[in-house]
N, C-alpha and C positions, 0 to 999 in steps of 0.2 A: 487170578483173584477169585476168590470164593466170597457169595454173600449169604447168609442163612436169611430167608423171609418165613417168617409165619404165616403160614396157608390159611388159618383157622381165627384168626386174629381181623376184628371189624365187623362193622356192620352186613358188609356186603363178601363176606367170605363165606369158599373158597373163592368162588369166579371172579371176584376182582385182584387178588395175588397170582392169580392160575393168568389171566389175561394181561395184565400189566407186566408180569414174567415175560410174556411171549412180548408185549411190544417194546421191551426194554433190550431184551436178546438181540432183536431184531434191529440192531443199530451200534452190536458191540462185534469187535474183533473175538477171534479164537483167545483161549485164554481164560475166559470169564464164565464160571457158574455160580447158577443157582441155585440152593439147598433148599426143595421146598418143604417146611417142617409142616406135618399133619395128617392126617387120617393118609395111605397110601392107596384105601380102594376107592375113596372120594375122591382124590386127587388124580388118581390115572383115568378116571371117568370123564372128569374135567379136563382132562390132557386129550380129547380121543382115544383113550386105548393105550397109549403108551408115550413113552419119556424124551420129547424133543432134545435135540441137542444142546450141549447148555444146560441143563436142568437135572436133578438130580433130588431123590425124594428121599429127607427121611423120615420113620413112619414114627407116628404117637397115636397115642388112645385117650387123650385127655383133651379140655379146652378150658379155657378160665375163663368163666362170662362176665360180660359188664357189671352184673349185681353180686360179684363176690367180692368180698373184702382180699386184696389184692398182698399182703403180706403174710395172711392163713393159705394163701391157696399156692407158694412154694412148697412148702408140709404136704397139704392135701393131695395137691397132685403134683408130682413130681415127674409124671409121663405127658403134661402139657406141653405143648407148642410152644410157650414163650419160654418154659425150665429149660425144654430140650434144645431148644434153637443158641439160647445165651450159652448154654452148655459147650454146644458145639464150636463156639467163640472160644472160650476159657480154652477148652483141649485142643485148641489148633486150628480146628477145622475147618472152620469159617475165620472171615478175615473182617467180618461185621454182622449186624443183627439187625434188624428192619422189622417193624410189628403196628400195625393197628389195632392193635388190643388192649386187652387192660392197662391201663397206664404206670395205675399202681402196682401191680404184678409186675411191670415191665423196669420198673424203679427198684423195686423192694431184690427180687432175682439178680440183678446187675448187682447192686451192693453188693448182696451175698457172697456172688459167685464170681465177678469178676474184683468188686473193689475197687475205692476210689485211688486215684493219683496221689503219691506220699504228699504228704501236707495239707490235702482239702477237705476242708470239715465236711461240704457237700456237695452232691452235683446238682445240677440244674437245665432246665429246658430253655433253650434261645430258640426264638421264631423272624424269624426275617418280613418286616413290613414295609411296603411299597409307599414311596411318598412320591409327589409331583417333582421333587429337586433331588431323587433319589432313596436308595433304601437304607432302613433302620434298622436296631437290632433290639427287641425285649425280654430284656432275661430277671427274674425267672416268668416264666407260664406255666406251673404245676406242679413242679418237682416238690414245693416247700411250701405250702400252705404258711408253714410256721417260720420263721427265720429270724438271725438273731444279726445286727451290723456287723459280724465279722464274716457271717456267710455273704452276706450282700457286696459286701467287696470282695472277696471273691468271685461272685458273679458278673462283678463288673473287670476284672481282670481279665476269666474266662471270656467272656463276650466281647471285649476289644479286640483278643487274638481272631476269634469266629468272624468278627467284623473286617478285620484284614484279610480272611483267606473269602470271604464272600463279595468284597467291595473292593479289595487291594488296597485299602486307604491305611497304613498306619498312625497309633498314636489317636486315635477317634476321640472325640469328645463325648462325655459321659455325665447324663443327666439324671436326675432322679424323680420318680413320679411320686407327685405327690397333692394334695389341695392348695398351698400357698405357693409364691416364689420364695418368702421370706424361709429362712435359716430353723426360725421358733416353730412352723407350720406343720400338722402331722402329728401324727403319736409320736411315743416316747422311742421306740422302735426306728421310724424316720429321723426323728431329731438327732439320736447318736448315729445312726448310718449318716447322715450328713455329716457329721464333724469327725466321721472316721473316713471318710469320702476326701473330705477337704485335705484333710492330714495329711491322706499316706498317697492321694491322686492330684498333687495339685496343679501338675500342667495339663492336667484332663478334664476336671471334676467342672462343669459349667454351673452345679447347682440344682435346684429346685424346676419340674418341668409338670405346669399343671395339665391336667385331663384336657382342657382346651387346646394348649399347645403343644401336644404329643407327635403329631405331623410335621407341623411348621418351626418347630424348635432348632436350635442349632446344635444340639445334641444328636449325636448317629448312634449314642448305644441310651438306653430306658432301661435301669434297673427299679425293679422292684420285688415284692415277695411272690410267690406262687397263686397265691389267692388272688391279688389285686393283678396278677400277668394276667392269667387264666380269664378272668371275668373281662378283660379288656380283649383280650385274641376274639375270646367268644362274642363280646357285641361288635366287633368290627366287623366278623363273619356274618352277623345276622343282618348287619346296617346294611351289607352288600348287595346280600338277594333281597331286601324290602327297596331297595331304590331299585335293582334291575326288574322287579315285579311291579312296581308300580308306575316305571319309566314306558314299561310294555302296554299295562292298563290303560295308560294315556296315549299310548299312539293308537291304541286298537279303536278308539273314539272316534275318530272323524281318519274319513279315507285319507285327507290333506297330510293329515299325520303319515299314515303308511307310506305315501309318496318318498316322502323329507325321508322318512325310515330308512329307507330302502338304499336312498345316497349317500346317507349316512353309515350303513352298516359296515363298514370297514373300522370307520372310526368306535362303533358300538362293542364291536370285536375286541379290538387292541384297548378298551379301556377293560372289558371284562377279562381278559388276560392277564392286565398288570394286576388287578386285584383278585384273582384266583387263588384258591387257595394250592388249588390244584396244583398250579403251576410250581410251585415250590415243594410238594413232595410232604416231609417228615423234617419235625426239628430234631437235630443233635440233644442227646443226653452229656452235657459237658463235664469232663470232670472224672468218670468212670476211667479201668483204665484201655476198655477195648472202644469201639465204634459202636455208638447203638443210636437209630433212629428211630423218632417215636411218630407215625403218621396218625394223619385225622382217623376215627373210629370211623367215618360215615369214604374213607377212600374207595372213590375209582379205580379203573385198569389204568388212566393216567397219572391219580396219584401215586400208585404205587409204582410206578415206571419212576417216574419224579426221583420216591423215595428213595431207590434202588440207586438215581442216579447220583442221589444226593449222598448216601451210602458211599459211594465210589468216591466222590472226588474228597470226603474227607479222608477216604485210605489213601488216595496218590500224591495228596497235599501234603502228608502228615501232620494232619490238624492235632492229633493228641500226642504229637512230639513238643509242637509250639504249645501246648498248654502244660505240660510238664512242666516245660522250661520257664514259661512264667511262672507258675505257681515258684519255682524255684529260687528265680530273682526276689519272688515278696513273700518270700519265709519268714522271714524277721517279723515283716508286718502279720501275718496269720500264726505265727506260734502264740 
């Protein structure tokens, strides 16, 4: 198995792809490389001097920053890290794509070059959320800012299959965010994805899931648009580190606190674990027709480990066989 990671992709690139390369290696049988796509004298600098087993460099001159509009810069640069690395996918090479970079590069490129699944208007990013009775799935978070209810059920098809291969649960129930419970609630936009929801999902579709009840819902998949995914991933992330910041400011107050702390810290651990973003790596771009992971811009050596791994087990699963196959069954419903 071959995976292409972008070396040059993220906040904290190269050394966090260069490092999470090595501790991901470090725990795989023979068999398994890594294509690291990016500059090749920064990268074997970053290696020590030279190319660990496992790894394998290919070299670009290019990088797409966070401030370029991400569908001019396939044209622009076409010697970038995320052109070459997707590239490498299309022609064989690799058997996945892994990027903390431009997102929108990393969307627009995939289109391009790889293409969606016959039958899907579009793809979409599913993010896997930690709840106390278990985890959720919300799709989209970025791919479509814009979206129209026939994408939106698709995104809810896509993401029931993702939620079986991540939870094993088939047949998931499927919620929609939105400000009401009621049917009427929402733009116009919400109001037909709800009554094309109802239609064409009816032993799934549980309805209307407000911002309040996103956690506690009985719903395991959260469809929404891009925008309102996006903005919810992001405050979840921010709500995390403002309570571990300020859980820490309160113990640092009175020694009585560091005592309790201290016995506590196992349990302090394994809470910040389940809500890690880390811990889960990179969401699936669903819907394209190759493998492609999209990690946080701000990833670790353990996110990208993550990502890498998460890369993997949708090649061994064949996640995007099962989504084929659904798009398949609900042709009818998306022509």
């Amino acid at each position: 198995m071959k995976i292409a990671l972008d070396a040059m992709g993220g906040d904290l690139a190269p050394r966090s792809p260069v490092l999470g390369t090595l501790q991901f290696l470090q725990d795989q049988t023979s068999g398994m490389e890594v294509i690291l796509v990016g500059d090749k004298t920064i990268l074997i600098e970053e290696l020590g001097g030279s190319t660990p087993k496992g790894i394998r460099i290919h070299h670009t001159t290019q990088v797409v920053t966070m401030h370029e509009q991400g569908s001019k810069a396939i044209k622009t640069k076409p010697d970038s890290s995320i052109v070459q690395g997707i590239n490498l996918v299309k022609d064989g090479l690799a058997d996945a794509f892994v990027s903390a970079g431009h997102t929108g590069a990393i969307i627009a490129t995939s289109l391009l070059s790889l293409g969606c699944i016959e039958g899907l208007r579009r793809p979409a990013l599913a993010a896997y959320i930690p709840t106390a009775t278990g985890g959720k799935i919300i799709c989209d978070v970025g791919a479509n800012p814009d979206a129209r209810p026939e994408h939106m059920l698709q995104f809810a098809i896509m993401a029931a299959i993702y939620f079986d291969h991540v939870e094993g649960k088939s047949n998931p129930k499927i919620g929609l965010v939105n400000i009401g419970s009621e049917p009427s609630k929402g733009s116009e936009l919400y109001q037909e994805t709800h009554k094309l929801l109802k239609k064409e999902l009816p032993n799934d579709f549980i309805g209307n899931v407000e911002g309040r009840h996103l956690l506690d819902s009985p719903a395991d998949i959260l469809i929404c648009d891009g925008f309102v995914g996006n903005t919810i991933l992001k405050f979840g992330e921010s709500w995390v580190s403002l309570f571990i910041g300020q859980l820490n400011k309160q113990i640092m107050n009175k020694r009585s606190y560091q005592m309790v702390a201290r016995m506590l810290q196992p349990v302090f651990t394994n809470l910040k674990k389940l809500y890690d973003y880390e811990e889960f790596g990179g969401v699936p771009l669903l819907g394209v027709n190759e493998v492609v992971i999209v990690s946080h811009g701000n990833s670790s050596p353990k996110a990208v480990k993550n990502s890498l791994l998460a890369a993997k087990k949708c090649i061994t699963e064949n996640l995007l066989g099962d989504i084929q196959h659904g798009i398949i069954e609900h042709m009818v419903v998306v022509n």
